[in-house]
N, C-alpha and C positions, 0 to 999 in steps of 0.2 A: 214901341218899335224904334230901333237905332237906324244910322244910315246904312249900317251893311246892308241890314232887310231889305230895305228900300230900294235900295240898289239890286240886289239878286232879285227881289219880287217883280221888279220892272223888265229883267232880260229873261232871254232861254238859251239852254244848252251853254251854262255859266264853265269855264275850263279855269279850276282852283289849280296850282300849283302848287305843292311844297317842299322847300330844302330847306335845311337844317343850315343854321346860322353858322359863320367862321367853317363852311364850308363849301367849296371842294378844298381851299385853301386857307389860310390865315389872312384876315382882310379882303376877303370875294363878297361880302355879303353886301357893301353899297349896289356895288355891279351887278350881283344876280337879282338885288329889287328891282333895278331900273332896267337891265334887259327883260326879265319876266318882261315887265308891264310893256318897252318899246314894243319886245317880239307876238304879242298880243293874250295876253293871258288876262281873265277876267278878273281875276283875285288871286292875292300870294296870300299864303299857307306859310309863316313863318319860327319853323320851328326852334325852340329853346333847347339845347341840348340837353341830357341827360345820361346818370350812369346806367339807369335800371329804368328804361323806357318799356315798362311791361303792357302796353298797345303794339311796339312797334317791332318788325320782324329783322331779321341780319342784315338788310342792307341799313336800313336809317338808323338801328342800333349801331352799324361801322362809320355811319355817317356821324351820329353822334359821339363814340370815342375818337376819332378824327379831331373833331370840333373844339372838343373838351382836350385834346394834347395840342391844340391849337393854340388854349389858352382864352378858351370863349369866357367873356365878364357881362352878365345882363347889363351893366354901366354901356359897356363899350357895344353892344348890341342896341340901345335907347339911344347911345351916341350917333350909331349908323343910321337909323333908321330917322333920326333928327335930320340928320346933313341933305334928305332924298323926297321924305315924306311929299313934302309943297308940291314936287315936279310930278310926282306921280301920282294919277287919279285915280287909280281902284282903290278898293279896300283891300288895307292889310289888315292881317287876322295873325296874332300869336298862339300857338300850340307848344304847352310843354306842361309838364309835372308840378304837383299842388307843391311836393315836397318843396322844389325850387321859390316859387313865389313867398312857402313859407319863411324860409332861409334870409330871402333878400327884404322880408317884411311888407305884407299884403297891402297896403296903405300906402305904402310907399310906391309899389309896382300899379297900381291903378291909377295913384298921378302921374306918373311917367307914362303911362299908357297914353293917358289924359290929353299929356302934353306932345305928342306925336300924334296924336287923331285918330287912336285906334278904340275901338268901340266896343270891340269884339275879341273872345279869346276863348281855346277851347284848353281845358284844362282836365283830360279823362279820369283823374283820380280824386277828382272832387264830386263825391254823391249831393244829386240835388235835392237829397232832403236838409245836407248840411251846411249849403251855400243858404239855401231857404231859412234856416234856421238863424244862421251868424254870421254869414255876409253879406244879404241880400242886400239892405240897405247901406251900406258900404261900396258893394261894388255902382249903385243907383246913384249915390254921390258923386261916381266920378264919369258915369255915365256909361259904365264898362258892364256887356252883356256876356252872362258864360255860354257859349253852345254844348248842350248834351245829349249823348250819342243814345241811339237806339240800336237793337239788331234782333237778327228775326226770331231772336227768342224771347222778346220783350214784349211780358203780356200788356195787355189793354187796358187795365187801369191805369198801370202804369206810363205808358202812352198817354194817355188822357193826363196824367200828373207832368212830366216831361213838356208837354203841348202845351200846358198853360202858367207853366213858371217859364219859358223861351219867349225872349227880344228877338234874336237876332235872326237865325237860321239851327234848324235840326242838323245833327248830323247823322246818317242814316247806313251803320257800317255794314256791307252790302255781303259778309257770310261771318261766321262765327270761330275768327280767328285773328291770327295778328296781321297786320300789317304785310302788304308784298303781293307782288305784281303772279296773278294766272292767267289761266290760260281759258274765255269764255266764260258764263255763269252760267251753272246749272237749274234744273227745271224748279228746284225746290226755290234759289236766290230769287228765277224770275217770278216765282207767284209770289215770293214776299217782297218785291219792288212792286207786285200788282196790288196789291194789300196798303200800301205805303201811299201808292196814287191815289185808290179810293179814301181812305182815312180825309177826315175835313184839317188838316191843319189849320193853325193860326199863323205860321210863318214859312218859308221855303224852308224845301227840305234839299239837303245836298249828298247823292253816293260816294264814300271812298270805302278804301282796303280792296284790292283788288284790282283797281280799275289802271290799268297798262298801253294801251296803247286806241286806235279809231274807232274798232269796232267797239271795246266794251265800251270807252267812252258815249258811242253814236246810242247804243242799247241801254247806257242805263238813264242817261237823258227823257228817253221814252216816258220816265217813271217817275222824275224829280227834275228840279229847277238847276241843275248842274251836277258836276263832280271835282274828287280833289284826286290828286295823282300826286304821290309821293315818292315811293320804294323804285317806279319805272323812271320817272323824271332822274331820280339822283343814280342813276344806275347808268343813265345817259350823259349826266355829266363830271361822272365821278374821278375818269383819269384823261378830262379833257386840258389843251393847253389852252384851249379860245373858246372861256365862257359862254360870250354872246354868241357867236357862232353855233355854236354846241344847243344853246337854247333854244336860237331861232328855228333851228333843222328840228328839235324835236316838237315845237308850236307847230309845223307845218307838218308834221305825222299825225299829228293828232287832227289837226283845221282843217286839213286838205283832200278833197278825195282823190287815191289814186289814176293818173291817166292810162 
């Protein structure tokens, strides 16, 4: 078990964040770590642009061409995340594309991982029979765990396979689509988040794809050790002038109950 685990196994009703790096703007990304974490988010969700993010739905795919006309360099993102890491105490967690990591050369991207204190990274296009196969003990060298995703059509052995190659945290995408904010879960989501509670895991498990604003957040909590919020987050601060501002109003839609 890594220290993300550790840390999500220890809290409840965990509130993940994620925006997509070199965005809302060119060089926002020191600012949106360290406001996340000021404005009270339990974990950033740090996503890796891409051109063909086939997880993710029209907002974080515009978030990502954004990014990427930005002139996003994983150098210069390992840079950012250098200059902030110490001050900020949650776990950061990288999300983006195997293609990428391949590009920038696998070995290379887990020491730099390494060297910034990130432990954890989910990478959806990397099958865990083929990390198991030829990364495993590579990525164990640097001390870097992949999270892989489940969804409600993910039979049970394979469940059982998933559950005991996972360090870090599940990730447990909460209907069988891409990426983006709706409206409520249906009867079918909640019996397979009831499905999910009973199952024994070995490590937390966390909901996204979906999850937009207090209620689904407060609902799918119910069911798992937190959630991530992506597509509604960056939907909220996509054509803001005052980042942190921007953030903290949406941590308190989320954290607060209405008076």
């Amino acid at each position: 078990m890594n220290k993300t685990n550790t840390y999500i196994a220890n809290r409840k009703n965990i509130l993940s964040i994620y925006f997509t790096a070199e965005h809302p703007t060119k060089g926002s990304t020191q600012e949106m770590i360290t406001s996340l974490a000021q404005s009270g988010a339990d974990m950033i969700e740090i996503g890796i642009p891409f051109s063909d993010p086939l997880a993710d739905g029209p907002v974080i795919q515009k978030s990502s061409k954004i990014a990427l006309e930005n002139g996003f360099l994983l150098d210069n993102l390992f840079n950012d995340i250098k200059a902030v890491y110490q001050e900020v105490k949650i776990p950061l967690v990288l999300m983006g594309y195997f293609n990428t990591v391949l590009a920038y050369g696998i070995e290379n991207f887990l020491k730099q991982c390494k060297a910034v204190n990130i432990d954890t990274v989910i990478l959806p296009d990397l099958p865990p029979e083929v990390y198991e196969k030829q990364y495993h003990k590579l990525f164990k060298k640097y001390g870097v765990a992949p999270v892989f995703l489940i969804t409600p059509q993910t039979p049970l052995e394979r469940l059982n396979y998933i559950n005991n190659l996972s360090n870090a945290f599940i990730y447990a995408v909460a209907d069988n689509s891409i990426t983006g904010s709706k409206s409520g879960f249906s009867a079918k989501q909640v019996a397979y988040f009831k499905r999910i509670k009973q199952y024994p895991f070995n490590v937390p498990v966390i909901i996204g794809f979906g999850i937009s604003d207090k209620q689904t957040y407060t609902e799918a909590c119910k069911y798992a050790n937190g959630v991530i919020i992506g597509s509604a987050f960056i939907k909220a601060i996509d054509q803001t002038k005052n980042i942190s501002t921007a953030i903290q109003q949406f941590i308190k839609s989320i954290r607060e109950t209405p008076q």
